[in-house]
Structures are given as structure tokens and as C-alpha cells.
C-alpha positions as CSV (number, residue, x, y, z in Angstrom):
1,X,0.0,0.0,0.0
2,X,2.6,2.4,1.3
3,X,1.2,5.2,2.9
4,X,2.6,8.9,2.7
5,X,4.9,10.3,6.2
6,X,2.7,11.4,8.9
7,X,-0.7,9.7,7.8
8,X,-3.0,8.6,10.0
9,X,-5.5,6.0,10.6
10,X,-9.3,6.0,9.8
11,X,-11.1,3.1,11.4
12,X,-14.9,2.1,10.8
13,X,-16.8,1.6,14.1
14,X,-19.3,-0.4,12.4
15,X,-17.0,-3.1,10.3
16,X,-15.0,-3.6,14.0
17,X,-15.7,-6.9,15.9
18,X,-13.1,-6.5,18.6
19,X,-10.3,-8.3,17.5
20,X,-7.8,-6.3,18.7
21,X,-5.3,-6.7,16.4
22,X,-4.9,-3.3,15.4
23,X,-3.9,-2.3,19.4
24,X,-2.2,-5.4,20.0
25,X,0.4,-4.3,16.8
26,X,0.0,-0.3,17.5
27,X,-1.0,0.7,21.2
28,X,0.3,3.9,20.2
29,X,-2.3,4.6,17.5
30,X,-5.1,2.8,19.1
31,X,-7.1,1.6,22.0
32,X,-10.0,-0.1,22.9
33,X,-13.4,0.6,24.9
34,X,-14.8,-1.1,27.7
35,X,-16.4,-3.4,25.2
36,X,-13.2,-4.6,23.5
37,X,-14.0,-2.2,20.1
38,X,-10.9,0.0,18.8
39,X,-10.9,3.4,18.7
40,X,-7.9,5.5,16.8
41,X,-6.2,7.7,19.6
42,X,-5.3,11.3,17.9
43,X,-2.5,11.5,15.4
44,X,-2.7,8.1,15.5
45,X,-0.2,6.3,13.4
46,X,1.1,9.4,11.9
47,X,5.1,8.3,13.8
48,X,4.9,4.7,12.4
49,X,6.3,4.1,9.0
50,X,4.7,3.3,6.0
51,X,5.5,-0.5,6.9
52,X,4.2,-0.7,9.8
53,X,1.0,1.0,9.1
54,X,0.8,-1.4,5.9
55,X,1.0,-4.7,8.8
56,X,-1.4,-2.9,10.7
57,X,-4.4,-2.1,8.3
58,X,-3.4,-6.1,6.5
59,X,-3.9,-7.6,10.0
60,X,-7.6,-6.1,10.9
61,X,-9.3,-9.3,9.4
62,X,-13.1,-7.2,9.0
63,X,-11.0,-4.5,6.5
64,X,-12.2,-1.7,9.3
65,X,-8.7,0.2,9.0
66,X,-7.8,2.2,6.5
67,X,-5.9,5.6,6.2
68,X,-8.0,9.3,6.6
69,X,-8.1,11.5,3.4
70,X,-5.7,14.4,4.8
71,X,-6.3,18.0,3.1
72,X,-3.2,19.7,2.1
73,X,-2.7,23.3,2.0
């Protein structure tokens, strides 16, 4: 996929059964509520590298993570 520097996760609440991949591989771009669903934490994922964000969004097995449309300039 490789994502551009400093892009950040996008995560839809309604594909997300609570695997907790995506926080088990980034707890510093996400957490989870008291129900075991993710949520993205702000700026989250915008220190990993392109890589690692790539592992992340292959290892949510419902296709809930993707990366936010940013608006430049």
C-alpha cells in the first residue's frame, strides 16, 4: 500500500468486531473501549512508518482500517 509520512488512521466503528489486532500491533495509534472495540487515539499512526501501518491495516481481518483522506494546504 505504502502510505505517505505522517498519515493517519481511519477506522470504521461499524465493520470492528473487537479483535484487537490493530492495538495489540499499534497501542500507540489505538485503544479499545470497555467493550473490547478500537478506537484511533489522535495523530494516530502518523510516527509509524509506512510498513508498519501497511501490517497494521493487512492484520484487521473485517477490512475496518484504512488511512484518513488528509487535506493539504
Amino acid at each position: 500500500m505504502n502510505t505517505a509520512p505522517g498519515a493517519v488512521f481511519a477506522l470504521n466503528q461499524e465493520m470492528c468486531a473487537g479483535h484487537g489486532r490493530c492495538y495489540g500491533l499499534a497501542p500507540e495509534a489505538f485503544d479499545c473501549d470497555d467493550s473490547g472495540y478500537a478506537f484511533v487515539l489522535e495523530g494516530g499512526g502518523s510516527e509509524m512508518t509506512s510498513t508498519q501501518r501497511d501490517r497494521v491495516i493487512a492484520a484487521c481481518p473485517e477490512q475496518a482500517i484504512t488511512i484518513a483522506e488528509t487535506k493539504e494546504g
